[in-house]
N, C-alpha and C positions, 0 to 999 in steps of 0.2 A: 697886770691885766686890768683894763678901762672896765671890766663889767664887775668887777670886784669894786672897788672905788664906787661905781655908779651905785651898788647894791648898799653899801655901806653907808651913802651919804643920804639916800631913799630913806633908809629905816632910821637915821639920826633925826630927820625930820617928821619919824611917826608913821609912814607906810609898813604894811604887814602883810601885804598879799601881793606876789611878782610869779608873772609869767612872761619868760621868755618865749619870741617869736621868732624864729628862723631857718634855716637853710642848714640841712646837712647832707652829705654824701650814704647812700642808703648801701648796706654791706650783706644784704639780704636780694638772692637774685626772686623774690617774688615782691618785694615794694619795688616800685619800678617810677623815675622822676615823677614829682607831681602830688607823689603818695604822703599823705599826712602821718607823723608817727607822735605820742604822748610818749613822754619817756617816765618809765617808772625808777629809773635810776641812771648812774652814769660810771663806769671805769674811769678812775681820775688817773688820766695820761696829761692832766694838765702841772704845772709849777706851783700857780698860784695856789691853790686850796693847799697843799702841802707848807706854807708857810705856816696857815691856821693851825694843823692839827697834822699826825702823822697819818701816813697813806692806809694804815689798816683803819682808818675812822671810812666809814662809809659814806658814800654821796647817792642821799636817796630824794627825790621828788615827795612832795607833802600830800599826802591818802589826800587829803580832803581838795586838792586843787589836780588831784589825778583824777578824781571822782568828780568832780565838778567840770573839766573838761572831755574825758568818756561822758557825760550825761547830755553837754551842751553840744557835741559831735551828732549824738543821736541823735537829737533836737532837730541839728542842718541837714539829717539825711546824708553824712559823710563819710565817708570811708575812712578807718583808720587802721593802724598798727600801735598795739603798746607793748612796751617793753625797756628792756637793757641798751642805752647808747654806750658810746665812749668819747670824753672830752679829749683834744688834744691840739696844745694852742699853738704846733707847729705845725699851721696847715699845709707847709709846700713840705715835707716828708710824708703824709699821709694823701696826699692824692696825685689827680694824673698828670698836676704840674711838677712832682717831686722828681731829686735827680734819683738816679737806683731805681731799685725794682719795689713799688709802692705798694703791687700786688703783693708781697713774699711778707712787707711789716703788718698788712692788713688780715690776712688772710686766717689767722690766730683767733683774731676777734670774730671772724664771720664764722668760724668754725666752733665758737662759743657761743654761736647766737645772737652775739648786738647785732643789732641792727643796724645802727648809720654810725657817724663819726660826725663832730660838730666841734664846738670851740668854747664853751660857755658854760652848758651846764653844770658841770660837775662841782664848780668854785663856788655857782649862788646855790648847788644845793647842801655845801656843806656849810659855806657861811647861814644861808637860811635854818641850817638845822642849831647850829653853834647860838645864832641871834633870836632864835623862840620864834623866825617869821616861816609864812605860808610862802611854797616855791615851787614851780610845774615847769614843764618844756614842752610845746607844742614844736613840732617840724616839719619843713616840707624838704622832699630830698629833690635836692635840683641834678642827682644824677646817680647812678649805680655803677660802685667801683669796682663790682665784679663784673657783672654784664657789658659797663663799657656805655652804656642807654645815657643819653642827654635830653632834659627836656628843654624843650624852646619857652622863648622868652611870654608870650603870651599861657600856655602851661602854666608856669612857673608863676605867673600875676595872678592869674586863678586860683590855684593854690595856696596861694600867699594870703590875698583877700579871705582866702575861706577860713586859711589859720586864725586870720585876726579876728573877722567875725565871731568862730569857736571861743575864741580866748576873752574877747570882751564879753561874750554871754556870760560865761563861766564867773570870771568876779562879779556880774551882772546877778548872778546867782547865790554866790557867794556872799553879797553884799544882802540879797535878802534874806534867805537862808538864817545868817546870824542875825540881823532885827529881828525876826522871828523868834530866835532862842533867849532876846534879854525879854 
């Protein structure tokens, strides 16, 4: 997986704080495209982190970079969801371009409560926990794989925009935050 490699050559040269930005499928019929989610952890349905550590090792999101974007959220006036995703880097099984019935493999997790489904987190948050670095997941869901709901392409740039805005506050925050504490 390219985001494991990416995360691993980041913190070889001394980076400590990574949040990822993107696109998931939201598995909750009340976040509806559009909808920002922080994840406080991740179901590792993905390969990669399993090479690091065995699957009962948890993949959790960093308190201090879940906290630091819930605070820069409130900041923008934003609406969010936090909670439980699920990685899984076979994205044509898990959604509505999958052959079979995508609903019947999803449908478990929604019934568990994750939220959305994405591709990523779950690897930088284990590698991030393994390598002593801070790691968060900001989302925007570009669609609901229960409801069926698609958001359009302008939605989806608004949302986006707003994730990264959130996200760059937040190390923006975090950056002074700790000058403050030496």
């Amino acid at each position: 997986m390219s985001a494991s490699v990416a995360i691993e050559e980041l913190i070889n040269i001394g980076c400590n704080h990574f949040i990822r930005v993107g696109t998931c499928g939201s598995l909750s019929s009340q976040i509806n495209p559009g909808d920002i989610i922080i994840a406080t952890g991740a179901v590792r349905g993905d390969g990669a982190s399993k090479e690091y550590v065995p699957i009962g090792y948890p993949a959790v999101a960093a308190y201090r970079i879940v906290t630091a974007l819930r605070n820069r959220a409130k900041k923008e006036s934003a609406d969010y969801s936090l909670g439980i995703i699920r990685t899984h880097d076979a994205f044509y099984m898990e959604s509505p371009f999958a052959f079979g019935d995508y609903k019947k493999r999803v449908a478990i997790w929604a019934e568990a409560g994750v939220l959305a489904i994405e591709n990523e987190s779950s690897t930088l948050f284990v590698i991030g926990s393994l390598r002593k670095v801070q790691v968060g997941s900001i989302l925007v869901a570009a669609g609901n794989l229960i409801t069926g709901k698609k958001g359009t392409k302008d939605e989806m740039q608004k949302s986006i925009d707003k994730a990264i805005t959130i996200a760059a506050g937040a190390l923006v925050d975090l950056q002074e935050r700790e000058e403050e504490e030496i």
